[in-house]
C-alpha positions in Angstrom: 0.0 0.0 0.0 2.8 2.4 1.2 4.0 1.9 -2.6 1.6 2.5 -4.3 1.0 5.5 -2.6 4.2 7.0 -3.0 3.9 5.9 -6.9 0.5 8.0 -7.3 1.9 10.7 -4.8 5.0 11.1 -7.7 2.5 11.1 -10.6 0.3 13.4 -9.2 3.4 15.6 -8.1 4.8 14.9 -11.0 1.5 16.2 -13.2 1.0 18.8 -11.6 4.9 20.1 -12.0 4.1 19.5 -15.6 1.0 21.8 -16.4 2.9 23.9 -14.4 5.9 23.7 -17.0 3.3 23.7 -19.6 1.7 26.8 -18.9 5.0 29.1 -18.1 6.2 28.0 -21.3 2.9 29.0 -22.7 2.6 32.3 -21.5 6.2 33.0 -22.5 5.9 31.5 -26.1 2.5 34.0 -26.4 4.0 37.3 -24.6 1.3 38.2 -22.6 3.2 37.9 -19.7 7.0 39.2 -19.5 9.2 38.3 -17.0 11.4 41.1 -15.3 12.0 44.7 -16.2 10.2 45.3 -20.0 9.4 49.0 -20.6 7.7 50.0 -23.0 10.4 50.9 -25.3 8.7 53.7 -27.0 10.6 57.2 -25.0 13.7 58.7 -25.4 15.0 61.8 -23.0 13.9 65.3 -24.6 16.5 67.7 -25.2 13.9 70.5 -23.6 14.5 69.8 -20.0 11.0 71.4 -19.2 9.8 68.7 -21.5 11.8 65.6 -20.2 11.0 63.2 -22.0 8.9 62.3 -25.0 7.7 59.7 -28.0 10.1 58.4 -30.4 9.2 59.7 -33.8 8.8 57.2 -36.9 8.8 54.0 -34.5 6.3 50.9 -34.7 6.5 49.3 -31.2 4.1 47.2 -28.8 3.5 48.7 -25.6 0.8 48.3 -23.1 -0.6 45.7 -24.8 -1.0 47.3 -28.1 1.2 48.9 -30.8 2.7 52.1 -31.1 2.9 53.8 -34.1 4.6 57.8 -33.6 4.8 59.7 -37.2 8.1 61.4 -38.1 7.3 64.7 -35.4 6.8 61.8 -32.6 3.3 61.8 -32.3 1.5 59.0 -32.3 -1.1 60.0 -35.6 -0.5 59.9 -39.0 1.9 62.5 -40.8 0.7 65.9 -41.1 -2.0 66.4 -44.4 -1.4 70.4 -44.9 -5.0 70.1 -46.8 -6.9 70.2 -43.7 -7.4 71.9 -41.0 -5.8 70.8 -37.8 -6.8 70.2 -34.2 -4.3 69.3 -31.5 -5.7 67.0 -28.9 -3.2 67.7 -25.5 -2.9 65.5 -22.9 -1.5 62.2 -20.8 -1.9 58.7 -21.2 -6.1 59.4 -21.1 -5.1 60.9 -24.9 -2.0 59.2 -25.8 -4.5 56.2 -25.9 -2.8 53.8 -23.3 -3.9 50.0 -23.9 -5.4 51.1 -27.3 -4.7 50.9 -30.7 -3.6 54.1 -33.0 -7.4 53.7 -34.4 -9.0 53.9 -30.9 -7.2 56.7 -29.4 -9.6 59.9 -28.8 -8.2 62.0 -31.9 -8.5 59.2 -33.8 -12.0 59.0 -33.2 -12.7 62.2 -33.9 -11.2 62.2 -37.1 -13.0 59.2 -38.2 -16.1 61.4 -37.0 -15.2 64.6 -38.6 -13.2 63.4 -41.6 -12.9 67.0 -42.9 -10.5 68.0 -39.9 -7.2 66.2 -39.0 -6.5 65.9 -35.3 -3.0 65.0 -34.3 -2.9 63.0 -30.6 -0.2 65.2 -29.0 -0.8 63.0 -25.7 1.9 61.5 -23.8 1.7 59.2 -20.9 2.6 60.8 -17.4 3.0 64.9 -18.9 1.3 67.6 -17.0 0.2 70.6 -18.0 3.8 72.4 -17.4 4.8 69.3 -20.0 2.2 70.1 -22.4 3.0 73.8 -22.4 6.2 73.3 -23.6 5.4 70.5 -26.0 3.1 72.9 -27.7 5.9 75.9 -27.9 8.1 73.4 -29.5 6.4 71.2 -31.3 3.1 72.1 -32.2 2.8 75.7 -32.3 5.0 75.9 -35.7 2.0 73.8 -37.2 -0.2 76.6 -37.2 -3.6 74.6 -35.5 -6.8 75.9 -36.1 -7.6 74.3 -32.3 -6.6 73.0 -29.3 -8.5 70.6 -27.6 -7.0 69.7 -23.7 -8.3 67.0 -22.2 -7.6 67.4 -18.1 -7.9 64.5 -15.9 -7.9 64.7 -11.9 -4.3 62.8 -11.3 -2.9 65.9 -13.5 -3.1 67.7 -10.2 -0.9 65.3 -8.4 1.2 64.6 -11.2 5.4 65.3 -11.2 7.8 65.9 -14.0 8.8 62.2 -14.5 12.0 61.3 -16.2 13.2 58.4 -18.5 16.4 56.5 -16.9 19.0 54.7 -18.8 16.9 51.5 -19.0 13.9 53.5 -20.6 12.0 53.5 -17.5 9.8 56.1 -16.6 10.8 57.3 -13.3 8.6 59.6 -10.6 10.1 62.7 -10.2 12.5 62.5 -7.3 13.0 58.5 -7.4 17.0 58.1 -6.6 18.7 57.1 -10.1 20.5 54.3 -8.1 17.3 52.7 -7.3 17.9 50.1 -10.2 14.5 48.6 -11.6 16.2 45.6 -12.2 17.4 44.8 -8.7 13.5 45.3 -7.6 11.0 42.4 -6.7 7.3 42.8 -6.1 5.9 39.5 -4.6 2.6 38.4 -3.4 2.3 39.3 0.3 -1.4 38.6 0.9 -3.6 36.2 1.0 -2.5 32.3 1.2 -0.2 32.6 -2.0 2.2 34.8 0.2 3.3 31.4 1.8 4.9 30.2 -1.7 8.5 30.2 -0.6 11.2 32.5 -3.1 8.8 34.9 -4.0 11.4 37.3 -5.0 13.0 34.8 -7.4 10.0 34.1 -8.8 8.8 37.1 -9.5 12.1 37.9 -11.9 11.8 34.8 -13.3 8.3 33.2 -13.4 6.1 34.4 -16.0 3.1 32.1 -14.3 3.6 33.8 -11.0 3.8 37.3 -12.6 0.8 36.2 -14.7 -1.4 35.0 -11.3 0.1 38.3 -9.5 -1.0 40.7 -12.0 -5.1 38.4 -12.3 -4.8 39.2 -8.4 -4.2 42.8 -7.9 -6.6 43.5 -11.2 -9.1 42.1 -9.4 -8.2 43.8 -6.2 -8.3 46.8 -7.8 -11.2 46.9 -9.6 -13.4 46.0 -6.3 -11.3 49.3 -5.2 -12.9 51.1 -7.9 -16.3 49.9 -7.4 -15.9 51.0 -3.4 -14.5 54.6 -4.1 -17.7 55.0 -6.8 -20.6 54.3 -4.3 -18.1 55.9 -1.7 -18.3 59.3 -3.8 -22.0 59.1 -5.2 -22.5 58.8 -1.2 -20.5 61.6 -0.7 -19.8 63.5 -3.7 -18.8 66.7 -1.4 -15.6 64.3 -0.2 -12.8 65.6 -2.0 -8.8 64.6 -2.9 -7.8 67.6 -4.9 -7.1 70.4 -2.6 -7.0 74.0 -3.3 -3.4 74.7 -3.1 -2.9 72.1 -6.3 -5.9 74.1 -8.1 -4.1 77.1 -7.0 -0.7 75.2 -8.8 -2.7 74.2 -12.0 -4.7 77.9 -12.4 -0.8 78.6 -13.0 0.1 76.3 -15.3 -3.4 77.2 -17.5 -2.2 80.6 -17.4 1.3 79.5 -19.2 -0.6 78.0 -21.9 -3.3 80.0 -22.8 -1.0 82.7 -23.2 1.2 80.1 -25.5 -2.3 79.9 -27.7 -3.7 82.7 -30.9 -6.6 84.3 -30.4 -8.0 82.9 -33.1 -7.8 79.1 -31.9 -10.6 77.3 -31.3 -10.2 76.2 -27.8 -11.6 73.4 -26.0 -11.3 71.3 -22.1 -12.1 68.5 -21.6 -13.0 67.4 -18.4 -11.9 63.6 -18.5 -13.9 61.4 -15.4 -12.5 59.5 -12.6 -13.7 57.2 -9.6 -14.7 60.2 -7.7 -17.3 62.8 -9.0 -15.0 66.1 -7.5 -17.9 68.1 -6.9 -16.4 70.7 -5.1 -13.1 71.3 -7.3 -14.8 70.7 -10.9 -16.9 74.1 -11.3 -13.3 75.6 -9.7 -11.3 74.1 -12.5 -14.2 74.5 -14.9 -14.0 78.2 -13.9 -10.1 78.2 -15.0 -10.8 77.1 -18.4 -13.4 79.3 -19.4 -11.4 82.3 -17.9 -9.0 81.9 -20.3 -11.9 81.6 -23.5 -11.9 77.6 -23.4 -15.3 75.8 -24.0 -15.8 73.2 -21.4 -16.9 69.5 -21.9 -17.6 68.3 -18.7 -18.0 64.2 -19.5 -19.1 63.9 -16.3 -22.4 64.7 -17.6 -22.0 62.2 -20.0 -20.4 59.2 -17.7 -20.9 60.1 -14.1 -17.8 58.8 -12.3 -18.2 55.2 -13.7 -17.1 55.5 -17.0 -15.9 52.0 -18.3 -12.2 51.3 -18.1 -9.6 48.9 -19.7 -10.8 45.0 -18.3 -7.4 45.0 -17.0 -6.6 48.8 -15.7 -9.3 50.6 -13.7 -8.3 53.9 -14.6 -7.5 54.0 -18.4 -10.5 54.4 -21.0 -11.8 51.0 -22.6 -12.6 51.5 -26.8 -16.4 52.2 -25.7 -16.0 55.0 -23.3 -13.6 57.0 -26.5 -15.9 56.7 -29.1 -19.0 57.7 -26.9 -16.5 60.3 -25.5 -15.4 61.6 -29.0 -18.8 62.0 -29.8 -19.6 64.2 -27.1 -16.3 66.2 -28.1 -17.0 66.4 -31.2 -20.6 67.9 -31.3 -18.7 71.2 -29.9 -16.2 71.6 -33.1 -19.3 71.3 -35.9 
């Protein structure tokens, strides 16, 4: 009896060491999951230091789960057609179109909805307004736009200059460059899977573990968004921005609307989060039409539960742009 335990004991063992072989070698065969350091090789370090960083022009690249095409200016949009007029759509990774193809991003929408314009997606994952600014005095400016359309979302208020390091790693402003990416772990440290011994090692080296990591926290964090939604239609007077950064950003508008002509058509967007911001959003709506900006406000549109990425809980899914662009667009017509 003993022996033929220990016989099925090694074949179960031995299965179940096998799918487990099986499926790291299948998620590393099919990329979804990478193993270690990977960014998103699609930066390089701008030689405006109020800029810091930005696209890589003329590149085709896959990053965050979709691929990056930037035309020969480093936007990601088709070259420039001189024929039509041009709209500039400003902005962070909301308008760069992060985990969406070039044909999904919000300008790209909007040009497929108004074929007679061309709108160039001048968004960049991470910038600010101060970053925008000076994007627009160097890049886009010189292209003579007939409009500007910034699209503002709430973590722009708490957002730093971030820099690229040598590894093409977006860093936070004021992370120490010696702080190596590569040298990091991030194990599992709840729940009963924190008891799986070399967590560290496995984490630089498992794509299953990263793969069962990620499905975890995804999860985790969309039951946070669900929470902070009913939290702030409960409360909708609770509030994260604070009047010192709307005092920061009233500065920043400033810079750029004096940047912008007269004679541009000017449009803010006010992009939704988790929380409906009721006490700062007729603040910041007030700072945009100061400076002669028509405000879309897609809260009215969305509320605070505007549908995100199945895997990100802050990022736009495809529905939420093209309902969005629509909204947009009915104020350029």
């Amino acid at each position: 009896m003993r022996k033929e335990w220990l016989i099925n004991t090694g074949l179960l063992m031995g299965s179940v060491m096998l799918c487990i072989g099986v499926m790291e070698f299948a998620l590393r065969i099919i990329g979804i999951v990478q193993v270690g350091p990977h960014p998103p090789l699609i930066f390089q370090v701008s030689n405006n230091p109020l800029i810091s960083y930005e696209l890589i022009p003329g590149i085709e690249q896959t990053a965050y789960r979709s691929v990056v095409k930037t035309n020969n200016r480093g936007f990601r949009s088709e070259e420039i057609d001189a024929s039509r007029p041009l709209f500039a759509v400003v902005g962070d990774s909301i308008t760069f179109g992060y985990g969406v193809e070039n044909d999904e991003t919000i300008a790209a929408r909007l040009e497929q909805k108004l074929p007679h314009y061309q709108f160039l997606n001048a968004g960049v994952p991470g910038y600010h307004l101060g970053q925008e600014t000076a994007l627009y005095k160097e890049k886009i400016a010189a292209l003579n736009p007939s409009g500007i359309i910034l699209v503002f979302h709430p973590n722009d208020m708490s957002a730093g200059t971030g820099w690229l390091d040598a590894d093409g790693v977006l860093r936070a402003e004021g992370d120490d460059p010696n702080n190596r990416p590569a040298l990091q772990c991030d194990p599992i440290t709840t729940g009963i899977l924190r008891y799986i011994p070399k967590g560290c090692w496995l984490d630089r080296h498992s794509a299953l573990y990263v793969g069962v990591k990620k499905f975890i926290r995804m999860r985790s964090s969309m039951d946070a968004l669900k929470t902070d939604q009913e939290k702030s239609v409960q409360n909708p007077d609770a509030e994260t921005i604070t009047a010192t950064q709307i005092d920061h950003y009233a500065k920043q508008f400033a810079a750029f609307a004096a940047a912008l002509l007269p004679s541009q058509k000017k449009i803010f967007v006010i992009w939704p989060d988790r929380e409906l911001h009721a006490v700062s959003r007729p603040k910041i709506r007030a700072i945009a039409e100061k400076y002669g900006f028509t405000v879309v406000d897609l809260y009215d549109t969305f509320g605070n539960t505007a549908k995100t990425l199945s895997w990100d809980s802050v990022h736009p899914h495809p529905e939420t742009i093209v309902k969005a662009a629509e909204v947009i667009g009915g104020n350029i017509q």
